[in-house]
C-alpha positions in Angstrom: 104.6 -66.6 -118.7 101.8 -67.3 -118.5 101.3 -67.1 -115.1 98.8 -69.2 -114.1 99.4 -71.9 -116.9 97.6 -74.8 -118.2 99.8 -76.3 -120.6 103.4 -74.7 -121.7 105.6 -72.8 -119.4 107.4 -70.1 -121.5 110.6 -69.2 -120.2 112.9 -65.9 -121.9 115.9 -64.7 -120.7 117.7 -61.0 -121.7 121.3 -62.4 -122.1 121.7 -64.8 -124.9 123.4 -67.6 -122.6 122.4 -71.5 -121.5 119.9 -71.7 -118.8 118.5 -74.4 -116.4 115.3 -73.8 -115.1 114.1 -76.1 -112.2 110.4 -76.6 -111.0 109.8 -77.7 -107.4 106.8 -77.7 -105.5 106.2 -74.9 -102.0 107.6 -77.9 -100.0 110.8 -78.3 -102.1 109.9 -81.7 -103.9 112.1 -81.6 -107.0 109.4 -82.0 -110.0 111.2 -81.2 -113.1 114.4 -79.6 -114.4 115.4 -78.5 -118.5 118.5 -77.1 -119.6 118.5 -74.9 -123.0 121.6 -73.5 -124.5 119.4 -70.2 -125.9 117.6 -67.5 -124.5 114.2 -69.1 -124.7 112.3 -72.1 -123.7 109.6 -73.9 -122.9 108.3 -76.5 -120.0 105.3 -79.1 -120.6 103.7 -78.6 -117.4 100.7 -80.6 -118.6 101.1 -83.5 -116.1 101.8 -81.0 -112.9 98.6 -81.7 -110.5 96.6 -78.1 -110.2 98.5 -75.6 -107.6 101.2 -73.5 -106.8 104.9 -74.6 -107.5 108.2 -72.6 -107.8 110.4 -72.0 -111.0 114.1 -71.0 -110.4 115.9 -70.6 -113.6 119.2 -70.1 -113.6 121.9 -68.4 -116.2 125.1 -66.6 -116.9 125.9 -66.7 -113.2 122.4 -65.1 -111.9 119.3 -66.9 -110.5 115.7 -66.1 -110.2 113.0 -67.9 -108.2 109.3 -67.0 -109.5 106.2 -68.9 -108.2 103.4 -69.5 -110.7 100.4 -71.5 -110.9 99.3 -74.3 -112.7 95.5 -74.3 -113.9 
């Protein structure tokens, strides 16, 4: 959240393990990746051109793949 977002990405998680999330854009150009060892975190997506890209965050074994826009 928030979803569209301007600035900061916020990523939470349930489980209490590391996570990678991963942003690529709809054509699958790898952007930006960030690995956190808690629940939580956040992406500077600052720099991203205006559109729609694709988060996939990955933890404990389990992936999700959200598409959100950037303002």
């Amino acid at each position: 959240y928030p979803n569209p977002a301007n600035d900061i990405l916020r990523i939470e998680m349930t489980n209490n393990k590391e996570m990678v999330a991963t942003i690529t854009s709809l054509t699958g150009k790898f952007i930006a990746s960030k690995k956190e060892s808690n629940s939580t975190m956040q992406m500077n997506i600052n720099g991203l051109t205006p559109g729609m890209y694709i988060l996939t965050v990955e933890s404990g074994g389990s992936r999700s793949v959200q598409r959100f826009i950037k303002l």
